[in-house]
C-alpha positions, -999 to +999 in steps of 0.1 A: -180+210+058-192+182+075-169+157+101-182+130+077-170+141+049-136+153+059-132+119+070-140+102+039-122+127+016-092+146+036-080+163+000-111+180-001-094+199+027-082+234+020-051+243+024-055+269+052-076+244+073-049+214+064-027+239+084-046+248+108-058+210+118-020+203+118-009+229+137-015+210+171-006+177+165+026+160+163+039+145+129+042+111+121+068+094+105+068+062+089+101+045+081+091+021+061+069+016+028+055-017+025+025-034+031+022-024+076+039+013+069+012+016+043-015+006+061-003+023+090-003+052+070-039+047+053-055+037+085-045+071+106-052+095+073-091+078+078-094+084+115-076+120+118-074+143+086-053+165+101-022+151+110+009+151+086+023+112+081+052+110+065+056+077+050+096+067+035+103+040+016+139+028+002+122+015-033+114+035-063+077+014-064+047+027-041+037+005-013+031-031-028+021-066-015+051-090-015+027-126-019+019-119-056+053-117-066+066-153-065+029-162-081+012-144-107+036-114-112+065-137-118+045-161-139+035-124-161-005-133-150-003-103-138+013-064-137+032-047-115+004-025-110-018-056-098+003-051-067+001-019-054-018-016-021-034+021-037-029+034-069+002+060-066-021+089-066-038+078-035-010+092-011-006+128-026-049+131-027-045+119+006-017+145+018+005+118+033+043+128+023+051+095+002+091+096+000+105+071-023+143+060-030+150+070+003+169+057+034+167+065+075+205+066+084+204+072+124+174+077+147+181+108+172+161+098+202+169+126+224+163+152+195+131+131+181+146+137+149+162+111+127+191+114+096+186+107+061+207+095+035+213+127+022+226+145+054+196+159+062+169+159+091+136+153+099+117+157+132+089+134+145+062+135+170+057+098+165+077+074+147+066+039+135+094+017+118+077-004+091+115-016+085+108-052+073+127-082+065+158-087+042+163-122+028+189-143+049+217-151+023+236-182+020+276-180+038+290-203+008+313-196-020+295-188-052+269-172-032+273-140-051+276-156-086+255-134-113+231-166-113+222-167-078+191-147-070+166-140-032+131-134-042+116-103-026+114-073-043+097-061-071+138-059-089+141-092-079+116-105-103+125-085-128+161-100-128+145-133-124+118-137-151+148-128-177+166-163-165+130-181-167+129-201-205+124-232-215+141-258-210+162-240-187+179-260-156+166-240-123+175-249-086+156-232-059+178-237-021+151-241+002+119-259+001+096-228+019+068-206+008+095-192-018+111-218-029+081-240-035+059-211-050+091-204-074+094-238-083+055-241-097+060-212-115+096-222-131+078-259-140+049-239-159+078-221-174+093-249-192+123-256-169+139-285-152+136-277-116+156-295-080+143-279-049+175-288-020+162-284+019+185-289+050+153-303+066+137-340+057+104-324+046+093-296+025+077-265+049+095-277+080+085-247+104+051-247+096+035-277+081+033-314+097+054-338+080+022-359+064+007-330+051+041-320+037+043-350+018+013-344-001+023-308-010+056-322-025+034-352-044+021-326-060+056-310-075+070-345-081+044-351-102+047-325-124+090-335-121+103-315-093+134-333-080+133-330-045+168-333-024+160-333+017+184-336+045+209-316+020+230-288+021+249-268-003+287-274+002+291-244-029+287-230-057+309-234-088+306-212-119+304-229-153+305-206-182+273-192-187+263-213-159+266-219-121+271-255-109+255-261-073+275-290-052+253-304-026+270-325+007+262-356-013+285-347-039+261-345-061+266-313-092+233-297-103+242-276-131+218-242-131+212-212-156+196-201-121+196-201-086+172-192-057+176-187-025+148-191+001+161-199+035+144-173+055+145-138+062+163-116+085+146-090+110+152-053+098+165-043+130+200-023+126+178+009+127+163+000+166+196-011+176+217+011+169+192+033+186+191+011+218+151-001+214+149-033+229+155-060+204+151-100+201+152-114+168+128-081+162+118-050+173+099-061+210+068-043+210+037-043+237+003-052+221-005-016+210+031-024+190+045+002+212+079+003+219+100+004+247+105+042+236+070+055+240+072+081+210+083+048+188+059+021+174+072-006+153+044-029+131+048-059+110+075-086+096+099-069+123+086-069+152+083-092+181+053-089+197+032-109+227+002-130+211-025-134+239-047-162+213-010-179+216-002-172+249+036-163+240+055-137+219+063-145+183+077-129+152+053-133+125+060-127+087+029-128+067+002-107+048-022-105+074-001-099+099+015-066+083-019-057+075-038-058+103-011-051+130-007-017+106-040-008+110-038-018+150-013+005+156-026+035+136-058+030+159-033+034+191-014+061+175-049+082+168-060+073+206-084+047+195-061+015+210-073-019+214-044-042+220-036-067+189-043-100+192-046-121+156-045-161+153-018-164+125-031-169+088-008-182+063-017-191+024+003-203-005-005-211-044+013-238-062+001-247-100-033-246-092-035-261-056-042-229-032-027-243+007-038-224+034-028-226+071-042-213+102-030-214+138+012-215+147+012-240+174+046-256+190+030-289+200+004-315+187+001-351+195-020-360+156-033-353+129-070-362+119-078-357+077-110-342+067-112-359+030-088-375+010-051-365+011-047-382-022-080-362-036-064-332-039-090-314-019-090-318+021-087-300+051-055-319+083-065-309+115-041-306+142-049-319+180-038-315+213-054-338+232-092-333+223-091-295+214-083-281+178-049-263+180-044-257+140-060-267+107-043-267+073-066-268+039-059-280+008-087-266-023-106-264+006-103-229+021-137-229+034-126-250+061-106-222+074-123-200+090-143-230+113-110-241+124-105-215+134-135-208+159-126-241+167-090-231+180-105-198+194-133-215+215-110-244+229-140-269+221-135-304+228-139-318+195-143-362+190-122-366+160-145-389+144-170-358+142-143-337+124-135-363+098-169-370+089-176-346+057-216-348+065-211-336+098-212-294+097-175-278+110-197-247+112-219-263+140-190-277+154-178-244+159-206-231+172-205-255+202 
């Protein structure tokens, strides 16, 4: 049989030659089943056939994408299915060892062998934690009230479209990628929604204030009740109902509750292990870790960003992807160090918000079209160079910003907010 085909097709494979391929190369385990430990998984299956990958996930779903969950899935646009990075027979065609419902209890670095929820044992030749992020949970009485709900997992909207009806009164703590996207969908639901954020603007880590203000327009017209610079003293149950009781005094009554304030780092796994950790797994730009038979990829890792010139923890779609299929490249002997300007994307009623660049410092903002049109690009300077663009309707833009921020061009900012002037000449210098 041809390389080529093996390649494109490992099931066609016999089972003799399966064997025989594996017989001198060391097995890889994934611990981890989500969007990077998929594509991890995926990306070394298409450049070496023969290895065994193991790949252990802790839901009963096959690998999914996370973004369409607080959109279309929990708005029922869409199925479960809609989700699924491959359709679940990919991984048994594909011989990787899908393990669902399971958990990785204790890594044995001496052994290379780790201990799974069951008692028993598995050895590795490599080992890639794909561990992920947990939601970070409110430290308030009435947290755990049977109305209070994170938004993550494919369970999660499943207990949350059940509370989603008409006329119902919904709070969403936290005025993020979550909360917001919850709130669009809980609106187009028929609900009364209040969206309450410690900070004084909505997207506080990643969005400039202006350009927040616009986003949150856009809910208040449609009658989200905002409350900024508030925090939740508590939560009260009511009957049927949970009463939240913000530091203004003020008593939202709620059929629901969601929580989006962030997530935490999967790391108890790497700890407990001794791998270096920092809010994350630290990993070199191959995502290799100080442990150099363990690789950790995606929403848990820390990891240096030579476009950013500093280390950064990033949780987002592209970065699980593409750092997944980075480190399968490193793992099948193929490395090129990672290096990825953040991409960020959100859709809210039917306003699509996309973001590119994670800079710590700009000195303006210069608009590209009319904030109040709906439809515009705010481009962030430093001095006269382009160091991040967000895009409203207008994702076009995106990808000239960023050659912009790439290239370091000196920009005049009158060229950038001219619509007749070309962003794509402007990128090319």
């Amino acid at each position: 049989m041809p390389p080529s085909s093996v390649w494109a097709n490992p099931s066609s494979l016999s089972d003799r030659a399966y064997r025989i391929m594996q017989s001198d190369r060391e097995t890889v385990v994934i611990v981890g089943a989500g969007q990077a430990g998929a594509w991890v998984a995926i990306t070394l299956r298409s450049l070496d056939p023969g290895r065994r990958i193991v790949l252990i996930g802790d839901e009963a779903h096959p690998p999914y994408e996370r973004p369409p969950l607080s959109k279309a899935i929990l708005a029922g646009k869409a199925g479960i299915e809609s989700a699924y990075i491959k359709p679940g027979n990919f991984y048994a065609d594909n011989r990787i060892e899908l393990m669902l419902n399971r958990r990785v209890r204790h890594i044995n670095r001496d052994r290379s062998s780790l201990t799974l929820d069951d008692g028993s044992s598995m050895e590795y030749g490599t080992l890639v934690l794909a561990t992920g992020c947990r939601p970070r949970m409110l430290a308030i009485q009435g947290a755990d009230l049977p109305q209070v709900h994170t938004l993550r997992t494919i369970a999660d909207v499943e207990k949350i479209a059940a509370w989603l009806k008409p006329e119902g009164k919904v709070v969403a703590i936290g005025a993020g990628f979550i909360g917001l996207e919850f709130a669009s969908v809980a609106v187009e639901a028929g609900c009364s929604v209040t969206v309450v954020d410690a900070a004084p603007h909505a997207m506080g880590r990643v969005i400039d204030g202006s350009v927040a203000e616009v986003v949150a327009a856009g809910h208040q017209g449609r009658g989200v009740d905002f409350r900024f610079s508030t925090t939740i003293e508590k939560i009260e149950p009511d009957g049927d109902r949970a009463v939240v009781v913000l530091s203004t005094g003020a008593r939202l009554p709620s059929d629901l509750v969601i929580v989006g304030i962030g997530a935490v780092p999967n790391t108890d796994l790497a700890e407990t292990a001794g791998l270096a950790c920092d809010d994350g797994i630290i990993v070199n730009a191959f995502g290799r870790t100080d442990d150099p038979k363990i690789f950790a990829v995606g929403d848990v890792t820390r990891h240096f960003n030579p476009l950013l010139g500093r280390s950064l923890r990033l949780e987002s779609w592209q970065n699980a992807q593409n750092q997944g299929i980075a480190v399968a490249k490193a793992i099948a002997g193929t490395a090129t160090p990672y290096a990825d300007l953040p991409w960020f994307w959100s859709d809210q009623y039917d306003t699509n918000l996309q973001i590119i660049g994670a800079p710590t410092a700009w000195d303006r903002i210069v608009w590209r079209g009319a904030p109040e049109s709906g439809k515009f690009t705010a481009i962030y300077m430093q001095g006269e160079k382009v160091v991040a663009g967000n895009s409203m309707n207008n994702a076009r833009d995106i990808r000239f910003i960023k050659q912009l921020i790439l290239n370091g061009t000196p920009v005049p900012d009158a060229a950038l907010a001219d619509p007749s002037t070309s962003l794509a000449q402007l990128a090319k210098g």
